[in-house]
C-alpha positions as CSV (number, residue, x, y, z in Angstrom):
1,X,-23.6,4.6,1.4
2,X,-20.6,4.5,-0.9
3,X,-20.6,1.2,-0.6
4,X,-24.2,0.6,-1.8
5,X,-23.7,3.3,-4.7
6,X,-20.6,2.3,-6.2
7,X,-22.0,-1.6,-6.2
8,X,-24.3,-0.7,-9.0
9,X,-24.3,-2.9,-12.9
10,X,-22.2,-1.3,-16.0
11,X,-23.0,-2.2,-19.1
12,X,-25.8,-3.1,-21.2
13,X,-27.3,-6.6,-20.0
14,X,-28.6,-6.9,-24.0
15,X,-25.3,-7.5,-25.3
16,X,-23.8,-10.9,-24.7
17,X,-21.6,-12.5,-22.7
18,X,-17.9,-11.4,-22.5
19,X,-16.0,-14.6,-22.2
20,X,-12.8,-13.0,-19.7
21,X,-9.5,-15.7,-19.2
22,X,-8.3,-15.7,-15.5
23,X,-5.1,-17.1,-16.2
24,X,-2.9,-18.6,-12.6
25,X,-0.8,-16.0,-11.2
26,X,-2.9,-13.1,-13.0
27,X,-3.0,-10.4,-10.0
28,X,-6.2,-9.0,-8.9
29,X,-5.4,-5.7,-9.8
30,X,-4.4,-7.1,-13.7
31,X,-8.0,-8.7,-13.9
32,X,-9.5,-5.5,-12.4
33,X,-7.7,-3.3,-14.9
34,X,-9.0,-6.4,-17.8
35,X,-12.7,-5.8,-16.5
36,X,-12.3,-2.1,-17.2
37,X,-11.0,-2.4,-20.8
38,X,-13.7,-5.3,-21.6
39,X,-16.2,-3.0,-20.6
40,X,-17.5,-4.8,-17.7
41,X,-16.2,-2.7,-14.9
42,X,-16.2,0.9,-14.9
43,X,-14.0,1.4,-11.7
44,X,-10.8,-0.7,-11.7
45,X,-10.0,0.5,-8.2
46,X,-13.0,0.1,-7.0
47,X,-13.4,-3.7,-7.7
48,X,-10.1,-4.2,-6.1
49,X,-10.8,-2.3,-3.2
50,X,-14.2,-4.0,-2.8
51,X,-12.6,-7.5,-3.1
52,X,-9.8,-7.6,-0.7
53,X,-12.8,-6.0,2.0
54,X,-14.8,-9.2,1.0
55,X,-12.2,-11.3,1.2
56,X,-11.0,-9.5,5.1
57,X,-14.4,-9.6,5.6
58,X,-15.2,-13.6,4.8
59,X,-17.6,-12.6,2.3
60,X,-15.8,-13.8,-0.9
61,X,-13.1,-16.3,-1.2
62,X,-9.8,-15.9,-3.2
63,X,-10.3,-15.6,-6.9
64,X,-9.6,-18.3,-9.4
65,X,-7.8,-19.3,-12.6
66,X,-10.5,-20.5,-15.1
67,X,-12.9,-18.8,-18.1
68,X,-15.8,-17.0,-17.0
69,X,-18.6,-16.1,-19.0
70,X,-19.4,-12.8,-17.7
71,X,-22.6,-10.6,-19.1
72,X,-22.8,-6.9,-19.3
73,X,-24.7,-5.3,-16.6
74,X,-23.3,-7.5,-13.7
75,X,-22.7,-5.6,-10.0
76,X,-18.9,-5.1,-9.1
77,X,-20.2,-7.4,-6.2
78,X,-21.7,-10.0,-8.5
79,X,-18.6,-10.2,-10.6
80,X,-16.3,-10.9,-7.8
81,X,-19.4,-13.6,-6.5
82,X,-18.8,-15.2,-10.0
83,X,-14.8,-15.6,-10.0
84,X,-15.0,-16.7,-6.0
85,X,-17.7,-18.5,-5.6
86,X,-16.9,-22.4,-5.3
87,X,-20.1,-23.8,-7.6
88,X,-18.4,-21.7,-10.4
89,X,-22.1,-21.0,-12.1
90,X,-20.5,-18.6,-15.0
91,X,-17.2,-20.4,-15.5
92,X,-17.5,-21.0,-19.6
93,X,-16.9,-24.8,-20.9
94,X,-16.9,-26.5,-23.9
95,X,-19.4,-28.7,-24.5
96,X,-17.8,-31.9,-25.9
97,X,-20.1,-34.5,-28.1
98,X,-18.5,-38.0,-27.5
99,X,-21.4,-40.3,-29.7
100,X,-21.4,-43.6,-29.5
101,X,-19.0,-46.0,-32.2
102,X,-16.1,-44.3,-32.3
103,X,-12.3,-45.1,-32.1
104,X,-9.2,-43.3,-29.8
105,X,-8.4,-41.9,-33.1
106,X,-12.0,-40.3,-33.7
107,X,-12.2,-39.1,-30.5
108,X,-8.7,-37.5,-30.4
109,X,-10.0,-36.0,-33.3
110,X,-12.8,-34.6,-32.0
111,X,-11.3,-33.3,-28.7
112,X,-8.4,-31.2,-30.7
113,X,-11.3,-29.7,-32.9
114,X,-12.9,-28.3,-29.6
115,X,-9.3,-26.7,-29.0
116,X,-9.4,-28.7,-25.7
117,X,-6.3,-30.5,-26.3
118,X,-4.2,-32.0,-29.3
119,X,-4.9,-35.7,-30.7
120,X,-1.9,-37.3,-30.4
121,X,-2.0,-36.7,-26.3
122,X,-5.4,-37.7,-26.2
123,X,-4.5,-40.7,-27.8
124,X,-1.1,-41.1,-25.6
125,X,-3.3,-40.5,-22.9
126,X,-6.0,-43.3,-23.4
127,X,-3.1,-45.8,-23.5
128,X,-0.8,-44.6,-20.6
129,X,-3.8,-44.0,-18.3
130,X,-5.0,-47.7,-18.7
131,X,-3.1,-48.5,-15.9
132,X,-5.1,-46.9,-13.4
133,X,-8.4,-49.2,-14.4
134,X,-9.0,-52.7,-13.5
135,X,-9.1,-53.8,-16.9
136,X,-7.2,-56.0,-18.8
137,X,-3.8,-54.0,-20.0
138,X,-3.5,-54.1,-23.7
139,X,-2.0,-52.2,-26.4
140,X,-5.6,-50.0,-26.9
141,X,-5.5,-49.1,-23.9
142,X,-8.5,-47.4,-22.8
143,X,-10.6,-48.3,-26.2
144,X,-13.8,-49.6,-25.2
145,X,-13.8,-48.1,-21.5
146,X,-14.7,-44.6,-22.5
147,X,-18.8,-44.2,-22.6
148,X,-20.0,-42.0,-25.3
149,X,-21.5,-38.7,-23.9
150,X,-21.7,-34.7,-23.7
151,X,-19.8,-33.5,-21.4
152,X,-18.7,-29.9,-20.2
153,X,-15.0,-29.3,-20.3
154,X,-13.6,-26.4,-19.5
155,X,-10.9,-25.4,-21.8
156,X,-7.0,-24.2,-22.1
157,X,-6.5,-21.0,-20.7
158,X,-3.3,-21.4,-22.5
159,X,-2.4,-22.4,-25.6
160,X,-2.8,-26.4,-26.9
161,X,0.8,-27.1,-26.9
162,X,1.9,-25.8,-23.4
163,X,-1.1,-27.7,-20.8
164,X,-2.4,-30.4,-24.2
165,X,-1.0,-33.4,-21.8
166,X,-2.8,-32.5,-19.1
167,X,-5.9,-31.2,-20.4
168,X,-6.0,-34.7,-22.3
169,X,-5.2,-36.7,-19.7
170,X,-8.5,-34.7,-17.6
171,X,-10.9,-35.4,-20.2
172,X,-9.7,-39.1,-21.0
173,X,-10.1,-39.7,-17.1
174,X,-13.7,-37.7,-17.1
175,X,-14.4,-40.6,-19.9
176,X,-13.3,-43.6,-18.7
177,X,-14.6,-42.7,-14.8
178,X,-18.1,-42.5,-16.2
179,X,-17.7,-45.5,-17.9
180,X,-17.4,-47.3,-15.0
181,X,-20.3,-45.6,-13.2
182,X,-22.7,-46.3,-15.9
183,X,-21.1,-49.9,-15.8
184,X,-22.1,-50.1,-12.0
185,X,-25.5,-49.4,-13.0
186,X,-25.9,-52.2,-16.0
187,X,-24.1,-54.8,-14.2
188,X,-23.7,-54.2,-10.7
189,X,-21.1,-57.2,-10.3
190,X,-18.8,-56.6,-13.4
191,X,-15.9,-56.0,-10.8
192,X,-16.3,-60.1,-10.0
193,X,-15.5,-61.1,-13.3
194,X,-12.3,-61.8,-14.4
195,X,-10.4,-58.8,-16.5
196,X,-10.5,-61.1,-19.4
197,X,-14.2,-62.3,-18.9
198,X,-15.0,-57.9,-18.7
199,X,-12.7,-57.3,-21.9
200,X,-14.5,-60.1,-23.6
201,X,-18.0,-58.3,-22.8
202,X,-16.8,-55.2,-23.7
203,X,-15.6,-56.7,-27.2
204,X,-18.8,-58.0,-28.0
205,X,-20.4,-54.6,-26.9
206,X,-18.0,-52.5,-29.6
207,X,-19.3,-54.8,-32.5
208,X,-23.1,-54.8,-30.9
209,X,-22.8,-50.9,-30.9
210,X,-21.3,-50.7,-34.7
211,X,-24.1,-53.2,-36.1
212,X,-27.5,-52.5,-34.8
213,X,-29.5,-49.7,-35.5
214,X,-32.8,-50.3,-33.7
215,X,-32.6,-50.5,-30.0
216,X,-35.4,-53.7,-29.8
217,X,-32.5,-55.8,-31.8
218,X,-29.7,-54.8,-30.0
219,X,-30.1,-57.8,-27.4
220,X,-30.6,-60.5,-30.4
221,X,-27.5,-59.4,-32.3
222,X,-25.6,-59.8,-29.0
223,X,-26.8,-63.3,-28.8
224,X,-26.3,-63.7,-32.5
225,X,-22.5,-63.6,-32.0
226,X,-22.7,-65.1,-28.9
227,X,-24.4,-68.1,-30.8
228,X,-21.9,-68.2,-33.4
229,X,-19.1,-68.6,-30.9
230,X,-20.5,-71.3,-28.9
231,X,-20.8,-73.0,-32.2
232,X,-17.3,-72.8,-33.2
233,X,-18.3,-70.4,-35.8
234,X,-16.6,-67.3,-37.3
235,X,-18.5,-64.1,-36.3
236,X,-18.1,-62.1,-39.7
237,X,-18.7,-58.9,-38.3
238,X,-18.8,-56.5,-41.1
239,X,-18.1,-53.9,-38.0
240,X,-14.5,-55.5,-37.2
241,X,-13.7,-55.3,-41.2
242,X,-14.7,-51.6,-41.2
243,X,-11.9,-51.0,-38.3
244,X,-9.8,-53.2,-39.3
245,X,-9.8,-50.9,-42.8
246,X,-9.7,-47.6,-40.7
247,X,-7.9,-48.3,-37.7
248,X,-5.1,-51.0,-38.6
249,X,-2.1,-51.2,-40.4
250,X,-3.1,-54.2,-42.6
251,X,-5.8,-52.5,-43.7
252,X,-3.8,-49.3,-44.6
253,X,-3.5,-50.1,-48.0
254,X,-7.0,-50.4,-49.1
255,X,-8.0,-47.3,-47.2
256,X,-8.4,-45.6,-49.9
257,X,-10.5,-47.3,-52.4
258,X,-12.9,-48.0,-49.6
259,X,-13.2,-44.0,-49.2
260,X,-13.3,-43.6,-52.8
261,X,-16.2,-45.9,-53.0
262,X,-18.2,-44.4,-50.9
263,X,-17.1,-46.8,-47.7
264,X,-18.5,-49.9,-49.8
265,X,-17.1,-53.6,-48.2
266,X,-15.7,-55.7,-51.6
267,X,-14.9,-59.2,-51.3
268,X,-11.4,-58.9,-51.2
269,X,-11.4,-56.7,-47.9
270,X,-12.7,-59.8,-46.3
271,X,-9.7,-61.2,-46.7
272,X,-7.3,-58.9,-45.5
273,X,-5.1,-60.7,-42.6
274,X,-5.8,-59.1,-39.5
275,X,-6.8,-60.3,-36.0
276,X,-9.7,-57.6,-36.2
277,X,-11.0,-59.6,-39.2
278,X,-13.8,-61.9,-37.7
279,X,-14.1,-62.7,-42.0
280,X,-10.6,-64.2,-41.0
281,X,-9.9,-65.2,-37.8
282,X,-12.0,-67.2,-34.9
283,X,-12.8,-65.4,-32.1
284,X,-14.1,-62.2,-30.5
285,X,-11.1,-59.8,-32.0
286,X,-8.0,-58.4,-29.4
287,X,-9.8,-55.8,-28.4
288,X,-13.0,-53.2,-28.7
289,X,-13.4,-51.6,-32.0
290,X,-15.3,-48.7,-30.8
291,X,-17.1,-46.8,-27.8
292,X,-20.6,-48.6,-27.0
293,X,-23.0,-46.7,-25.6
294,X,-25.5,-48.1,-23.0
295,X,-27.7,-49.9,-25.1
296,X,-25.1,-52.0,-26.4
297,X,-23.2,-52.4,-23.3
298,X,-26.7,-53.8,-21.7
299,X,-27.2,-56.1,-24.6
300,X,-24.0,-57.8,-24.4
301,X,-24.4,-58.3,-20.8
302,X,-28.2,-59.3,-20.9
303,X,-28.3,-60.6,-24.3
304,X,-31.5,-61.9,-25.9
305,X,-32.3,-66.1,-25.7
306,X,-32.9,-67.0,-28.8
307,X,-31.2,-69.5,-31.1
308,X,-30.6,-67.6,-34.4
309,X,-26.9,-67.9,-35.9
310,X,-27.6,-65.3,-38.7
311,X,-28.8,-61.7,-39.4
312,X,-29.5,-59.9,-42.8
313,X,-31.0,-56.6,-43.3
314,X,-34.4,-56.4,-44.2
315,X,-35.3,-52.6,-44.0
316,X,-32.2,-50.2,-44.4
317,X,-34.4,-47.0,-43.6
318,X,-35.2,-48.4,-40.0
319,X,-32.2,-50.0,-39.5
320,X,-34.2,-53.8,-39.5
321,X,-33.1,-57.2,-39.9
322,X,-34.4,-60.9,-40.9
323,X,-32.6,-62.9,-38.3
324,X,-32.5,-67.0,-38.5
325,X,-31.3,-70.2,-37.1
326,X,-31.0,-72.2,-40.5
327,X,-28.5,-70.9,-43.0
328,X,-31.2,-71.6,-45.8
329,X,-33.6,-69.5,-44.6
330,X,-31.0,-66.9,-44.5
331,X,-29.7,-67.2,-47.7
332,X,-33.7,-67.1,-48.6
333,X,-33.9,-63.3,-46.6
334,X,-30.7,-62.1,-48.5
335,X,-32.1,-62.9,-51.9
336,X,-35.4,-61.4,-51.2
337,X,-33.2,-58.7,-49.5
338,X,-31.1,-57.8,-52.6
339,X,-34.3,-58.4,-55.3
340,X,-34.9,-55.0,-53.6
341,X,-32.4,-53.5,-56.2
342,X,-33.0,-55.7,-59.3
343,X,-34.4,-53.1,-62.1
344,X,-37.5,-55.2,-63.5
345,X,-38.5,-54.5,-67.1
């Protein structure tokens, strides 16, 4: 009977969730005496005397180091179900938004501002954990082999600095593992292509992802710039001159004026010398520019068969383009592109 009657919820179940840290090598009776003062437990002595009974008695397991989401109202028994119980149900995670299109440096970014772990081991981590793929090693490392997604990570239970290497390394592994899943699915034999053959995929995938905005096209831009290399022709990618601006140290100096102007592309940054410039140099560029997400990746494997060489944008509200095979016609889609913003008297 005192088993039963001392097993009964404290607290009000209308308040919300306490969010309680079970940090490794806390001792039961520490978190029972944290229960207490959090106002989740009313009988420290109690809960520990229940749990080492379930625990003698196989009906609870040992009690582990996460964050728990606990609300008011809970059982004693329910709370020690919730820090034992392998599935975890009430453990509390972060839920990190990786879109698709962006850099190691954006999503470095993005991780520390979750307080998950700092940028500059998220972006060690992306290039020291290349290694463990079968990709083609470069100097990006894992660039381009992370998939865009939301994902629940559970965070620090200590501060950034003291567990940021691993905690970056765990997401950055999370990333690039479901990557290759979702690549198994698209492209069941990607793993009997050559790791330059993949990287070159992946490539074209980054700049499909940066340039098309409606989903039908993404296949035709694909085969755009697989066109224009077949051709001999340079890809002018206003994608790769956008990271080459952001993300590279030759375009470091006009970094500035570009964000001053509102992100505009002038002539002269189609000049600046870079590898990542497609304005510039032949070629798919070194490596991916950004993080495609599954459209693209599908429509740089299964790109569309048509013949066109050229795309313009036709409607900027729905993301739509002219596309042709004869450079006339496309100069003839420009024009009536740009007439758009002559002021007519």
């Amino acid at each position: 009977m005192f088993w039963f009657y001392m097993d009964k919820p404290y607290g009000d179940r209308e308040n919300i969730p306490v969010i309680v840290n079970i940090p490794r090598g806390m001792s039961f009776q520490e978190l029972s005496d944290e229960l207490v003062h959090r106002g989740l437990v009313h009988n420290a002595d109690y809960l520990l005397w229940r749990y080492k009974i379930s625990v003698r008695l196989g009906i609870a397991g040992n009690y582990q180091a996460g964050r728990y989401s606990l609300k008011p109202g809970l059982k004693p028994s329910e709370i020690i179900q919730a820090i034992t119980s392998p599935s975890n149900e009430q453990r509390f995670y972060i839920k990190l938004l990786i879109p698709p299109g962006l850099t190691s440096s954006q999503i470095a970014q993005i991780v520390e501002e979750a307080d998950i772990a700092l940028s500059e081991d998220v972006k060690d981590a992306i290039v020291l954990l290349a290694s463990e793929y079968p990709i083609l090693q470069t100097e990006n490392g894992l660039q381009g082999y992370l998939f865009p997604d939301t994902y629940k990570i559970e965070p620090l239970l200590d501060t950034p600095s003291q567990n940021s290497k691993q905690a970056a390394e765990a997401v950055i592994r999370i990333m690039a593992d479901r990557f290759f899943r979702v690549l198994d699915e698209i492209y069941p034999s990607w793993n009997k292509l050559t790791r330059m053959q993949l990287h070159e995929k992946i490539i074209l995938a980054s700049i499909v992802e940066r340039e098309y905005r409606a989903v039908e096209e993404a296949p035709i831009i694909a085969a755009v710039f697989n066109n224009r290399l077949k051709e001999g022709m340079l890809l002018q990618s206003c994608a790769t001159v956008v990271y080459t601006i952001e993300e590279t140290s030759e375009g470091e100096p006009f970094k500035g004026e570009y964000l001053r102007f509102n992100r505009r592309i002038f002539e002269q940054y189609l000049e600046i010398d870079s590898p990542y410039n497609t304005y510039m140099y032949s070629n798919l560029p070194p490596g991916p520019i950004s993080l495609a997400g599954r459209t693209a990746l599908e429509a740089a494997f299964y790109p569309a068969s048509v013949d066109y060489l050229y795309f313009v944008v036709k409607d900027p509200a729905k993301g739509t383009h002219v596309f042709s095979r004869d450079y006339f016609d496309h100069l003839t889609a420009r024009s009536s592109y740009l007439n758009q913003f002559v002021v007519k008297e």
